[in-house]
N, C-alpha and C positions, 0 to 999 in steps of 0.2 A: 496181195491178200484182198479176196471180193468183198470179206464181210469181215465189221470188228468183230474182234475178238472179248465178247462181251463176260463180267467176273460169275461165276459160282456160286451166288449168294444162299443157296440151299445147300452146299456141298463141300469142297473144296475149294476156299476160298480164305486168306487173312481172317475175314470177319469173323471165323469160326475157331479159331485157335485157343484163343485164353477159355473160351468159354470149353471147349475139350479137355484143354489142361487143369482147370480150376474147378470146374464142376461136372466131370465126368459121368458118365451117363453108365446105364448097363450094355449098352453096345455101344461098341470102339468102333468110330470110321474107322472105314477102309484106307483112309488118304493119311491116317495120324499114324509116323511112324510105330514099326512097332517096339514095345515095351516101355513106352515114355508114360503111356497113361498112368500107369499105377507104379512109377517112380518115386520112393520116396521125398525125393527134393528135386525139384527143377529149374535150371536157368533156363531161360527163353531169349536167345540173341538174334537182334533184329539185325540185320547188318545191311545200310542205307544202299543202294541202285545194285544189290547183286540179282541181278534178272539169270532164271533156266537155263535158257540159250546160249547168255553169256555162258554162265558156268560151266556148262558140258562142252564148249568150246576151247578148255583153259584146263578139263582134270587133268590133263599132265603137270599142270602149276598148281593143282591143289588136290594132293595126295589125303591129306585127312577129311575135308568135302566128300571125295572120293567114295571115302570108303563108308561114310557114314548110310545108313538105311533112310528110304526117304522115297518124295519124287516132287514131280510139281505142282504147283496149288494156283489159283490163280488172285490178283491181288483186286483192288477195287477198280472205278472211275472217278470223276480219271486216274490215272496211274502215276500219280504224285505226291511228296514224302506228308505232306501236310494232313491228306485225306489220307492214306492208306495208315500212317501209323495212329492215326484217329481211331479208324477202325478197330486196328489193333488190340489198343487198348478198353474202348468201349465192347467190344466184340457188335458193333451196328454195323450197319450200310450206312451209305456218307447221307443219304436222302433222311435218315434219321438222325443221325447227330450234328449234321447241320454244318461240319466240316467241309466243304464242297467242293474245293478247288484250291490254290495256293495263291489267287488274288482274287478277289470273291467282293460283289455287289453289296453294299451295307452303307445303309443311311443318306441314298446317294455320292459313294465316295468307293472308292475300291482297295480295300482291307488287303495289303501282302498279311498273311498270317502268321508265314517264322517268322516276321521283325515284326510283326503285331502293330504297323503302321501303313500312315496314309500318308503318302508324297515325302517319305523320308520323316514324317513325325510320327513320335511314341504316344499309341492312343489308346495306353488300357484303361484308363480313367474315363475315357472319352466311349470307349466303347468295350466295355469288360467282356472279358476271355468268357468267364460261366455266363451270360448275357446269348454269346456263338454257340457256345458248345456246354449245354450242362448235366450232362447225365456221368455220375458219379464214373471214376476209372478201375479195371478189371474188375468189374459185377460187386464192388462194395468191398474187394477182401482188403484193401489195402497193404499191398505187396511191399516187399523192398524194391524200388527199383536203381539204378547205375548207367547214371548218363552223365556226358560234359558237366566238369563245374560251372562253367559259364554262361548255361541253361537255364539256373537255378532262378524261378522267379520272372523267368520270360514270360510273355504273354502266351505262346505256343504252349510253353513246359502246362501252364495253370490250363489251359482252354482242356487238354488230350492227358496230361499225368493228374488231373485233382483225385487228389484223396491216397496217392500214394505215399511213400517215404523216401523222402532225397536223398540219397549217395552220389556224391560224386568223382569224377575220375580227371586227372590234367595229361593223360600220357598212356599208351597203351598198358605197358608194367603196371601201372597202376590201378587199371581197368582189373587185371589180372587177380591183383595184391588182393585190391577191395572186394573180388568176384569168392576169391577163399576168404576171408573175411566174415563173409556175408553165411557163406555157405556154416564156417565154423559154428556161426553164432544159431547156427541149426532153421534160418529164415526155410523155409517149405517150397518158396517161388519168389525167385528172382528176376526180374526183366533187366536185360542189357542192353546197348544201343551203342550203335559206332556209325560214325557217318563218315568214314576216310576216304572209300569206297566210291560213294557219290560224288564228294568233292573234286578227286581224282578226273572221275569220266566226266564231269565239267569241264573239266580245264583244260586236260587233254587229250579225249576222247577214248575209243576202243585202243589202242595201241599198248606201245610198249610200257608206258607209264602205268597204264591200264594194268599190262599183264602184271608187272611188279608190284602192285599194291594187293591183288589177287593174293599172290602168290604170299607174299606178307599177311595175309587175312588168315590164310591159309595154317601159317604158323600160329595166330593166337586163338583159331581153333583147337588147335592140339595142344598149346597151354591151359586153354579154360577147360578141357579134358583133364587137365593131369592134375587141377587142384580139385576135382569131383571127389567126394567118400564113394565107397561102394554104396549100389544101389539109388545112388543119383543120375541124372540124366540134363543131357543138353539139346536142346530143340535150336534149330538156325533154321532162320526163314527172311525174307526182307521185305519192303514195302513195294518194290516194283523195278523194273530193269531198265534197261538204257539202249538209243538208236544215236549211232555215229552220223548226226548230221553236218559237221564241218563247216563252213559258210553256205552252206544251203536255205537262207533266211530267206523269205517271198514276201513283198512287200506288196499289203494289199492293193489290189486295184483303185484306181479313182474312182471310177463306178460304183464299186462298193465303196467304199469309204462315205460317198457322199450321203448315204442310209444309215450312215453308224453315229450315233452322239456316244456311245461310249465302250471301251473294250474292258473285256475282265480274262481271266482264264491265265493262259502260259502259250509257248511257244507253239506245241503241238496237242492244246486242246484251247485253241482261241474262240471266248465269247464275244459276240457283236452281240451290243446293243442298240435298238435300231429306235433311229428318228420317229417322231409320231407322225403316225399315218404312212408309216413307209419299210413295215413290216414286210407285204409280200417283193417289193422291191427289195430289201436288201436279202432275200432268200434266192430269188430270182438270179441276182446280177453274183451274187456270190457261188452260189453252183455253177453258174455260167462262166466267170474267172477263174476260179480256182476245184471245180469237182475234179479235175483231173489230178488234182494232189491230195485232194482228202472228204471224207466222209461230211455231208452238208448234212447237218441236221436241226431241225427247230429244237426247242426247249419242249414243248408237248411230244415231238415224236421219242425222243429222248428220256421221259419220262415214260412212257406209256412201253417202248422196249424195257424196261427195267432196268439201266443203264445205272442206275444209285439207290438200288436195292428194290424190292418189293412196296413200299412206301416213303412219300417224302411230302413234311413237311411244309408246310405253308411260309414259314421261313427259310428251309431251305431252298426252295423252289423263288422265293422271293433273290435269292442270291445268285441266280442262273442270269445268262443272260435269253437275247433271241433267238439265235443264230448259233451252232458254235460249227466252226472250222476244223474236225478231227485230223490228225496228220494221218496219213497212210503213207505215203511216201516221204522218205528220210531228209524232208525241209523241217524249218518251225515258220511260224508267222510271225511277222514283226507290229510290235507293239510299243511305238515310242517313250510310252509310260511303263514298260517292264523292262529297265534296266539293271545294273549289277556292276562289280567291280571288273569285266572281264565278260567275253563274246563268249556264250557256253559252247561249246565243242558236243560233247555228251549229252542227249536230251533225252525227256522223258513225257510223259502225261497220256499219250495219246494211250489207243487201243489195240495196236497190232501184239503177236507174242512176243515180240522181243520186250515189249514195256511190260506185258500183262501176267505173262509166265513168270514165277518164284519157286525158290525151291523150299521143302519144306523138309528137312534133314533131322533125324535122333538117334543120338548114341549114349546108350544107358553104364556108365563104370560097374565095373565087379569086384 
């Protein structure tokens, strides 16, 4: 792939979803399923690393997918859970709500955002969620939404769901139970969220683990079908896909390194930030080591392609680093300081179609 594969931010794209479902316009995109718009009640199920490519690779494993109406949309940048279901729900570009990455420059210190810490400590106090990220969630309407109970009160849940309504769920049945429930209680828009999906292609990449968790997805689509009333409707779409890099991790150069004081980003969209005075150096030795694995790009060029929307922030941009390392090829970059319980297998962030392609699927009950 010669060139990234850069989001849709006028079009089809995440960013534009809630705000199609929620305040409809008098022309329908062309890319929003048809019949969802003027659905009486809608769920909206985000379902964590189900990327295009994957899926069309697997409709034999997933017969209701399948058959649903639909195609692909394209998600943000990077192409990671943190910014794209930000998106989602603000219906912005990450350069506007300030989401920007999954470990992000703030206060000189490097913010992971799902654990809402810094070096393994909890810093909502320290650095509040509405502080990152404050533009009210889904345009003000305050929806029901249906995620993990043990979300409930995260720093993520506050930064990307304020102003929503908690539901939570401990088990898929239960996702299900609460999803009619909800619908009974006549709620208009529901947001759902599963993140099995993700977890899975972490752990153990595209494979067979892979396909069975699919094919299981597969089924609680056709469950959250069956508890619809007529005239309601189910949207699936996810935040971004997944590249099988397996131990393919590239450890930066010395050369470069010796320009870097500090990294931010992920695997495969690593930020260098670079020493003082030694900005065009570490752009230099870094394309020089590693362009052959992926997209060199400064923070100004990156911005000025429109890489995080049509506008960004003073703080957002403040969050970038100098340098970032885009993967095109199926490595990630190693980051001493971005570890986890387990070597990911399954990676995401960068900008090729397999991260950036989503599908964007709706089947209305009669």
């Amino acid at each position: 792939m010669d060139q990234p594969h850069l989001p849709d931010y006028g079009g089809a794209c995440v960013t534009n979803v809630v705000p199609a479902l929620l305040e409809p316009g008098a022309d329908v995109p062309d890319w929003l399923p048809p019949g969802v718009d003027d659905a009486e009640q809608i769920v909206l199920f985000v379902i964590d690393g189900l990327g295009w490519l994957q899926l069309q690779d697997r409709l034999h494993l997933a017969p209701t997918l399948a058959a649903m109406a639909g195609g692909p949309i394209t998600t943000v940048a990077p192409s990671t859970t943190s910014t794209a279901l930000t998106s989602i729900t603000t219906g912005l570009p990450p350069g506007e709500h300030g989401v920007i990455g999954y470990r992000m420059a703030v206060d000189h210190h490097v913010l992971n955002v799902l654990r809402w810490g810094v070096e393994g400590r909890d810093v909502r106090e320290a650095i509040p969620p509405s502080r990152i990220q404050g533009v009210e969630a889904f345009l003000g309407h305050r929806p029901a939404i249906l995620t993990r109970t043990e979300f409930r009160g995260s720093g993520f849940t506050d930064a990307h769901l304020a102003g929503a309504r908690f539901n939570g769920y401990r088990v898929t049945s239960t996702l299900v139970a609460e999803c009619r429930r909800l619908l009974r209680q006549n709620e208009s828009f529901v947001y759902c969220y599963y993140e099995g999906l993700d977890k899975v292609a972490h752990e153990y990449g595209l494979g067979d683990v892979y396909d069975a968790e699919v094919a299981a997805i597969d089924r609680l689509v056709h469950y959250l079908q069956g508890v619809l009333p007529p005239g309601a409707a189910l949207v699936v779409t996810a935040d971004h896909g997944q590249v099988d890099v397996g131990d393919n991790v590239v450890h930066l150069a010395p050369e470069v390194l010796a320009n870097v004081a500090l990294q931010s980003g992920e695997g495969r969209f690593r930020w260098l930030h670079a020493r003082a005075g030694r900005m065009d150096a570490l752009l230099e030795t870094a394309t020089e080591h590693h362009g052959d694995l992926a997209w060199i790009v400064t923070r100004d060029q990156a911005i000025a392609e429109g890489w995080f929307g049509p506008k960004v922030t003073e703080a957002a941009r403040s969050r970038l680093g100098d340098v970032a390392l885009v993967a095109r090829a199926p490595v990630a970059f190693h980051d001493p300081g971005d570890t986890g319980p387990y070597v990911l297998v399954g990676r995401h962030g960068s900008l090729t179609s397999g991260e950036m392609l989503v599908p964007l699927l709706g089947y209305t009950a009669t």
